[in-house]
N, C-alpha and C positions, 0 to 999 in steps of 0.2 A: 373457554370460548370468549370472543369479544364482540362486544357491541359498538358502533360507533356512531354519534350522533353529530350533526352539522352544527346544528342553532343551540347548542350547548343543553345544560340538565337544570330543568328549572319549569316552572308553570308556566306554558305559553299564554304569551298576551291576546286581545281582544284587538279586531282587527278596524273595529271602530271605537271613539269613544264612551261611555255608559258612566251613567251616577247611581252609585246604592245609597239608597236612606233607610239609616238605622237609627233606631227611633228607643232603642232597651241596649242593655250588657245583655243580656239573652241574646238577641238578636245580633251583637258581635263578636260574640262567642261561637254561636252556632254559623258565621260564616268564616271563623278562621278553621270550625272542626270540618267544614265540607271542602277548602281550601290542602288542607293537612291531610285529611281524606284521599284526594284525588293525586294527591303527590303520592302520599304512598302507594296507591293504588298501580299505579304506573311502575315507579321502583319495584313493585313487589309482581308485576307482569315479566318485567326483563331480567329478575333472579329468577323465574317461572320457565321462562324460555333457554334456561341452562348457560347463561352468561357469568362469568365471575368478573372480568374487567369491562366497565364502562368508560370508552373513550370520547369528550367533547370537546366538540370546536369552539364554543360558546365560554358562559360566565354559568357557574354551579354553585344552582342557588342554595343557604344554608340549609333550607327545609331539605330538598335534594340529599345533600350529602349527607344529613341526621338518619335517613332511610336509607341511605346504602351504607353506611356502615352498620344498620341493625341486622341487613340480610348481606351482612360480609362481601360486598360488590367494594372492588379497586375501583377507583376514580381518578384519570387520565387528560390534562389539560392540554390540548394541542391547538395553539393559537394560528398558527402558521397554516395555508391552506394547502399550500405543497408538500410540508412536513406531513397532514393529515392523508392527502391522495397517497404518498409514497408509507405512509405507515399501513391503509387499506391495500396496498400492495404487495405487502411484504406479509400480510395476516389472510388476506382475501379475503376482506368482511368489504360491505357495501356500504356506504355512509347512508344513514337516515336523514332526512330533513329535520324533523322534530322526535320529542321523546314519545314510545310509544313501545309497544310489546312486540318486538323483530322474530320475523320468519326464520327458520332454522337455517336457511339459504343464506341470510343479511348476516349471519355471526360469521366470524374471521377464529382464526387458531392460531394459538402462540404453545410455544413449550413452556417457558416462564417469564416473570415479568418479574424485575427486580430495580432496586435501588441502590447504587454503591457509589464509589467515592473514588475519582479517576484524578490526579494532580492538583487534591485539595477544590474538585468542581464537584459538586453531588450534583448524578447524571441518571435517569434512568432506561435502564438498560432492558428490551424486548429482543428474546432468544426465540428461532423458529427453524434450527437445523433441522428436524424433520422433514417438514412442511415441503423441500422442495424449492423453496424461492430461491430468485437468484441479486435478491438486494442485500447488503450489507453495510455497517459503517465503519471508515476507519476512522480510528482517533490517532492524530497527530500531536505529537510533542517536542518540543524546542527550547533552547535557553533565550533564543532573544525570537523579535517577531520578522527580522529577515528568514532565517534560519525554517520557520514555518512557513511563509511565504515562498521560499523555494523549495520546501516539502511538498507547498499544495498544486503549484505547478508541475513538478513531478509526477504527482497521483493525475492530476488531470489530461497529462501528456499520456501517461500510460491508462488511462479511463480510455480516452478517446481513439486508443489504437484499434486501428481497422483488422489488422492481424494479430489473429488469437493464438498463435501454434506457439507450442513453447520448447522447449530442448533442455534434458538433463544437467542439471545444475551441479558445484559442489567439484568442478574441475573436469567434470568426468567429459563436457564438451571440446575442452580444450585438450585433454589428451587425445582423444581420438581424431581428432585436426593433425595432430603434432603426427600421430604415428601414419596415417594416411600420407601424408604427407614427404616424407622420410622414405617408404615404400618408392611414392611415386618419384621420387629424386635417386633412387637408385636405378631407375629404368632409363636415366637421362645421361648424356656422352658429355663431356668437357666441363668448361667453368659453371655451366647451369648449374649441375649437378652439387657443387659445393653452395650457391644461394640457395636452392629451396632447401635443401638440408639446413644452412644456419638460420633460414623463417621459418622451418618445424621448431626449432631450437625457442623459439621466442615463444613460441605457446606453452612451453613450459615453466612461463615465470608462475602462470596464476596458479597452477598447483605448489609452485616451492614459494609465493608470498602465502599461502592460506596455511601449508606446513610449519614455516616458521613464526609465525603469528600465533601458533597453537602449540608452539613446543617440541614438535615432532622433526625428526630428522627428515627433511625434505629429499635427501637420493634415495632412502629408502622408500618413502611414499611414492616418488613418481620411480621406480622399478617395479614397484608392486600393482603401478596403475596401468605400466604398458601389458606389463605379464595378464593381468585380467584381460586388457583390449583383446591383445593377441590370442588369448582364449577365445573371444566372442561378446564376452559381457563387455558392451558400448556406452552401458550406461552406468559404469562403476564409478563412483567419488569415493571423495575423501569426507568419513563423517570424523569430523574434529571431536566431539566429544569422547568417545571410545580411541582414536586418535588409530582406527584403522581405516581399509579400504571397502566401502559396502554399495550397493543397487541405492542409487541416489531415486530412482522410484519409487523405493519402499521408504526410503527417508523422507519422501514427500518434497525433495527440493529440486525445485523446477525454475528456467530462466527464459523470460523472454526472445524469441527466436531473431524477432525486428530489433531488438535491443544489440543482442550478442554480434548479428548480420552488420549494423552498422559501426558497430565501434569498433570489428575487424575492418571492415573497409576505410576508414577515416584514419586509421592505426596506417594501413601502408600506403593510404596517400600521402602521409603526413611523410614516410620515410621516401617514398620515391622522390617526394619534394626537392627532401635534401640531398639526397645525389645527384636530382638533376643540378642543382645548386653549387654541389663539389664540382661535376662537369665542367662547368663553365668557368669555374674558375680554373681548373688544369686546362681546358682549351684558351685559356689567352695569359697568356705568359707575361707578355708585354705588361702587361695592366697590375703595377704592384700593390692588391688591394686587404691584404694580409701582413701587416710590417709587426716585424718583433724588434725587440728595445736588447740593448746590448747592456750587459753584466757590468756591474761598474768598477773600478779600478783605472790602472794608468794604462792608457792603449801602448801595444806593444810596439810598433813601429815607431812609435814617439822616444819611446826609452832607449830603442836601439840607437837610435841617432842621436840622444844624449851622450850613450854609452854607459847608461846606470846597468848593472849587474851583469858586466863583462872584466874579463878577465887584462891586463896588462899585455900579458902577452898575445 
């Protein structure tokens, strides 16, 4: 369980000024034992209330922390005020104002709370797969800070997408594109029929670039992957590790739906571009805007009218 405090872990102040007059060592002895007293007293309420990590916003004070470590309470610095909201989020504990002994209601749940060592950064780490929630962090890495920079742009583009549907990942969308396709270009009369058949054909590169990237013989993967479609199984990949064909569902690998949706459409506007482009250059003939450079040697009409490598007779 966790507790989480705003004004940090330490003796709250007096909200007006005051003077104490100590007049003996008695007398300042016995105000730092009511002092030391009351701190523990409070630490020793919130191990009472079934807390093992205390989380503050605040500064924690030495006295503080000598009493949580004698009744084994984790102590958790969160300076940051957003850091602190999105951590009570991720735990469902309530922030307290001050320190004090929290309602059963105000503690938050975590699965564990660790400290490890992520690219030479010592980071600590709050696990709450149980729990439910739907926060997370990712840690990003790169060799230079471009590199992370358009990592974190990425993560935020795909944060911010409005659509969640995703589609089986690991090639298995792109075959069944290919084989639907193919189908449908058999039902078609004349020259159609050989273009959509060679645009099924291009969806075939992303399963023979993920084949050969892995070592595996690419005709045989994408034979193996039409034969499943054709079965039924729509959602069969390619799991590279075993370096056969398996339910990319059960592998857990899934792909963006708005991701896969646009970069087919931007792929054949890119390609209609260029034929309307070839077009136009076969419609004007006139205009010689493609010149090739001729081979070098001695031009032959020149040689002939020399008469170099003719015969006498």
């Amino acid at each position: 369980m966790v507790a989480v405090f705003v004004q940090g872990v330490d003796t709250s102040a007096t909200e007006t000024k005051g003077t104490v007059l100590i007049h003996s060592a008695d007398q300042l002895q016995n105000y730092a034992k009511t002092e030391e007293a009351r701190v523990e007293e409070l630490i020793k309420a919130v191990a009472e209330s079934g807390a093992k990590v205390i989380v503050s916003g605040g500064a924690v004070g030495d006295m503080a922390l000598h009493f949580c470590e004698r009744y084994k309470l984790m102590v958790l610095k969160i300076s940051s005020k957003f850091e602190l909201r999105r951590f009570c989020r991720t735990t469902g504990a309530i922030a307290l104002l001050k320190l004090s002994q929290p309602n059963p209601d105000d503690l938050g749940h975590v699965d564990s709370v660790s400290v490890e060592e992520i690219g030479g950064t010592t980071v600590t780490i709050v696990r709450n797969e149980e729990g439910g929630n739907s926060i997370a962090s990712v840690v990003l890495r790169g060799s230079t800070d471009s590199i992370l920079d358009d990592l974190e742009r990425a993560v935020d583009d795909g944060a911010m997408c409005k659509d969640s549907r995703i589609v089986a990942g690991a090639a298995a969308t792109e075959i069944e594109l290919a084989r639907r396709l193919k189908e449908f270009a058999f039902k078609e009369t004349g020259l159609d029929q050989y273009a959509i058949a060679k645009f099924a054909e291009c969806f075939e590169m992303i399963p023979r670039t993920l084949a050969e990237n892995a070592g595996l013989d690419a005709m045989e993967i994408i034979s193996s992957l039409y034969s499943e479609h054709s079965s039924g199984n729509t959602k069969v990949g390619i799991d590279l590790e075993d370096g056969s064909c398996k339910d990319a569902s059960t592998l857990n690998v899934w792909d963006l739906h708005i991701t896969k949706f646009f970069a087919l459409k931007y792929a054949a506007d890119a390609a209609c571009t260029v034929l309307r482009v070839d077009q136009v250059l076969c419609q004007e003939p006139t205009h010689e805007i493609i010149m090739s450079k001729q081979a070098g040697g001695p031009r032959r009409d020149k040689a002939v009218q020399a008469g170099a490598g003719m015969d006498e007779d």
